[in-house]
N, C-alpha and C positions, 0 to 999 in steps of 0.2 A: 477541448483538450486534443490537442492533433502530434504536438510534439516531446519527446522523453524530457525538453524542460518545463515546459505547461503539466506534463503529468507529474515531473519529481515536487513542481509549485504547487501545487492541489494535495497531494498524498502530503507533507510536509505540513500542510495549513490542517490536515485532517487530524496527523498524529501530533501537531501540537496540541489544540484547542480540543480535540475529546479522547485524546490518551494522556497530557500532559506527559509528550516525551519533551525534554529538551531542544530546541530548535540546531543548536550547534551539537547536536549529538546523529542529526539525521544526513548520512551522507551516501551513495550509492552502492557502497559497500557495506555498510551498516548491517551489524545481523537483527530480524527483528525479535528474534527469542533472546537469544544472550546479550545481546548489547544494548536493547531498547525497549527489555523487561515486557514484553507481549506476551502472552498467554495463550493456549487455543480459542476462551472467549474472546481475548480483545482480538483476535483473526477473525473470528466470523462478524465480529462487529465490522470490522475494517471488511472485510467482503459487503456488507450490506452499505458503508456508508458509499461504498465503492459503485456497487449497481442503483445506488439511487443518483448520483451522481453523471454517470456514465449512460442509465439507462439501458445495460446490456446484462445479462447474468452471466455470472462467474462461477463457473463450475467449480464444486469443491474439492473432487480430484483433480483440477489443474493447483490450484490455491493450494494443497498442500503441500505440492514441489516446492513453494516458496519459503524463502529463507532470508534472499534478501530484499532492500528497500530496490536495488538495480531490479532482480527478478519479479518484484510489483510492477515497476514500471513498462518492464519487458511486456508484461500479461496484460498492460490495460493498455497498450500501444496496439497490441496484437487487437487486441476487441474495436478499438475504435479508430482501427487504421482503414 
């Protein structure tokens, strides 16, 4: 994962297949509390599927500035840029 499309493709495949969000509901403005029904558990899941993924940790006070799918992608650019 090197680029914000490789990351939005990877985060998209995560929140289909183990959140079962909708695939055309996931777009870089997307919020993921109110639009894509996450919850603080499914966040820290998605941190974890995220650093095993990525192999970097995700600090949880960065992660909880996030809000949207753009601001995921921002955070995991920054890690593995």
């Amino acid at each position: 994962m090197k680029n914000q499309d490789e990351i939005l493709a990877v985060l998209t495949t995560i929140l289909v297949d183990d959140f079962e969000v909708e695939a055309d509901d996931i777009h870089l403005k997307a919020n993921l509390y109110s639009e894509l029904d996450l919850d603080s558990i499914d966040a820290v899941d998605l941190v974890v599927k995220l650093r095993e993924i990525t192999g970097k940790k995700i600090e949880p006070e960065v992660f909880k500035q996030v809000r949207t799918i753009e601001d995921v992608v921002v955070e995991i650019e920054k890690l593995v840029g």
